[in-house]
N, C-alpha and C positions, 0 to 999 in steps of 0.2 A: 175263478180266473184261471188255478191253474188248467182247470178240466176243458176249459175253450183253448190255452194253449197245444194241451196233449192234443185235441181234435185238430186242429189247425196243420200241427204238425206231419200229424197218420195223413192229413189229407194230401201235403206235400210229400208226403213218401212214396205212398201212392202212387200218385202222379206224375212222379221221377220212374218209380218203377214199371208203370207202362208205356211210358216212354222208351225206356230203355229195354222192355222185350221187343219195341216196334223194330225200335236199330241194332239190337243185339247182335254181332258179330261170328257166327263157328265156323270156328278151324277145323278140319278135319283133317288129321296127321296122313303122311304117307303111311300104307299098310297096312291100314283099319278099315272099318264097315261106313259109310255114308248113314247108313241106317241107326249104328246103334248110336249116333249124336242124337237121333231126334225120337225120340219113345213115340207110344202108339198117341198120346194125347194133343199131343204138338204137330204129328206127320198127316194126324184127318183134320174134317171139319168137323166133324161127329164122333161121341163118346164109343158110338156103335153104329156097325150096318144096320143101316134105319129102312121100313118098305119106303121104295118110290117109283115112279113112273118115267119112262123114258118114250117121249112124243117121235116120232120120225115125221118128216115134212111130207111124205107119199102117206100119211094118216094112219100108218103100223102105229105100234104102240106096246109096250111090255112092263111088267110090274116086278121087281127086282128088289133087293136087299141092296142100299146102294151107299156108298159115302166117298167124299171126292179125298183122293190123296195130292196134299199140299207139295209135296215133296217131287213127287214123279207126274205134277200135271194133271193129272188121269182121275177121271170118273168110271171108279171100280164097280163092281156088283157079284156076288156070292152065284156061283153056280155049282149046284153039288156043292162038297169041299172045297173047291178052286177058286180064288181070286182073280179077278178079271176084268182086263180094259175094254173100254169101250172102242171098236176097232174103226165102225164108220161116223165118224166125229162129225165130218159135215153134211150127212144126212140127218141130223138132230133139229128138228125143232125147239123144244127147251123139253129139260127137267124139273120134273117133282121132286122136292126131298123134304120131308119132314114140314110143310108148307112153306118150303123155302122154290124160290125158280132159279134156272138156270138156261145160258145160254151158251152154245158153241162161237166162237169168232178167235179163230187164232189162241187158243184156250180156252180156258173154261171160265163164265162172268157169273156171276151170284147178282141180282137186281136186288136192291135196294130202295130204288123209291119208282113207284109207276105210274103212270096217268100218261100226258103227252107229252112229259119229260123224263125220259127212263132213264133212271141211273144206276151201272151196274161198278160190281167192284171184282176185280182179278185178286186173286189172293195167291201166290206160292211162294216157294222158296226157294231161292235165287242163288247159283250160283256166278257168283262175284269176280271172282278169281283162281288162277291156280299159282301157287310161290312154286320156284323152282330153288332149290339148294345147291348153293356152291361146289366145291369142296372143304372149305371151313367150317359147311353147316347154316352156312347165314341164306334165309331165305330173300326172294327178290318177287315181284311182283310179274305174271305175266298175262295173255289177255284169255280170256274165260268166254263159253259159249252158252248162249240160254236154252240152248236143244237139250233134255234128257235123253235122247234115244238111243244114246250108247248106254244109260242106268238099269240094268236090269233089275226085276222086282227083290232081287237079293242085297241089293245096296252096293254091289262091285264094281267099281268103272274099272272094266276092266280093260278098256281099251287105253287106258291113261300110266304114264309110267311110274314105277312105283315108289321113286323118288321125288313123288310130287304131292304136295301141300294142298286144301281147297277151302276156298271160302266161302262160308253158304248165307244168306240173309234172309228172312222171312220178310216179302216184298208185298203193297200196295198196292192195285193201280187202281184209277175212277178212269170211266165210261160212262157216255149217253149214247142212245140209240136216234139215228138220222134214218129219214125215209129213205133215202138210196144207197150210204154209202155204209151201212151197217153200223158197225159200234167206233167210235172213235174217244180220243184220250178227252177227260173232262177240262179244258183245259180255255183259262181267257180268250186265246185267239180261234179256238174253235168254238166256243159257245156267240162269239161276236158271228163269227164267219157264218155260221149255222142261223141265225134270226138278223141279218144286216138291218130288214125295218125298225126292229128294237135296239140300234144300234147304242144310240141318245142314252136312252133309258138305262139301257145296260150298264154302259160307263160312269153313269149318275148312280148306281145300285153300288158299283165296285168303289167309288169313291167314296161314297159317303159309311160304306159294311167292309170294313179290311176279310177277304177271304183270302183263305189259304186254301190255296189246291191241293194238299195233302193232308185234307182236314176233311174227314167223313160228315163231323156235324153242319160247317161252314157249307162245302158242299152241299148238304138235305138242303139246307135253308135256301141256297140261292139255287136251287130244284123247285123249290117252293115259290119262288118268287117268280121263275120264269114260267111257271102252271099258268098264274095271272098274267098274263101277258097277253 
């Protein structure tokens, strides 16, 4: 009995604790590095620059040392000693990595489930906000932009003043791919809007299966249900 409690327990810890890397919060003080909050394990997708393949839509094609950084957006690759972005983003057909795909759309999408319902997932890390400081010291919230391209690969915003606070989150998002209108957010009103003939069905599927749209597994599953359709 005790030994089912101790299990039961580690399971709920667990489970709090992935949760709580999902929403984790960092602050990054004025006058520090961006970078040194997030170590090399947290800032990739990969433990290492892994070989992969870069497709272009004109059927080029190259074979790189590759690993996407969460932090700065960007799908890097090893040239010589140099780290390096990938400059023409929307000439990309998708990537290879480690047999993982990926596609360009407004970022970079990691696919997850394929067939004739693609579901891709956006993975970076978001910055949320910038606090501004009084003169008390008491910080205040103000509005924050999802552009990196003022981030240089050094971790310096240094276009930002240096009396300013940032708040970064490691963010989510689900995608499915439409014939025409590229990748859009996985979301009830566009999975209706996207299959109207399955309208019925669909809503018959969401009442009776509680899905959360911020739920990768709920998600696969109702991926799986709209295949049969």
């Amino acid at each position: 009995m005790k030994k089912n409690v101790v299990f039961i327990c580690s399971i709920l810890i667990l489970n709090f604790s992935l949760s709580a890397q999902k929403t984790e919060l960092v602050t990054v003080k004025a006058g520090t590095k961006v970078i040194d909050y997030f170590p090399l394990k947290e800032r990739y997708r990969y433990p290492e620059f892994t070989t992969g393949q870069v497709l272009f839509k004109n059927g080029a094609g190259s074979t790189s040392k590759l690993n996407y950084n969460l932090l700065m957006g960007e799908m890097e690759f090893i040239q010589y000693r140099d780290t390096l972005s990938i400059i023409k983003k929307k000439d990309i057909r998708l990537i290879v990595v480690a047999q993982d795909t990926f596609y360009y759309d407004n970022g970079y999408l990691e696919q997850i489930a394929g067939g004739q319902f693609k579901v891709v997932l956006k993975e970076y890390i978001k910055l949320k906000e910038i606090l501004s400081k009084d003169s008390y010291g008491t910080s205040s919230s103000g509005s924050a932009t999802n552009s990196y391209g003022y981030l240089p690969s050094d971790g310096n915003f240094y276009k930002l003043a240096a009396n300013k606070d940032m708040v970064f989150q490691k963010t989510q998002e689900y995608y499915f791919a439409t014939p025409s209108s590229g990748f859009v957010q996985y979301s009830k009103k566009n999975v209706i809007r996207f299959f109207p003939q399955k309208e019925d069905d669909i809503k018959a599927y969401l009442k009776s299966n509680k899905v959360d749209f911020d739920s990768r597994e709920d998600l696969l599953r109702l991926a799986d249900y709209l295949h049969g359709l």
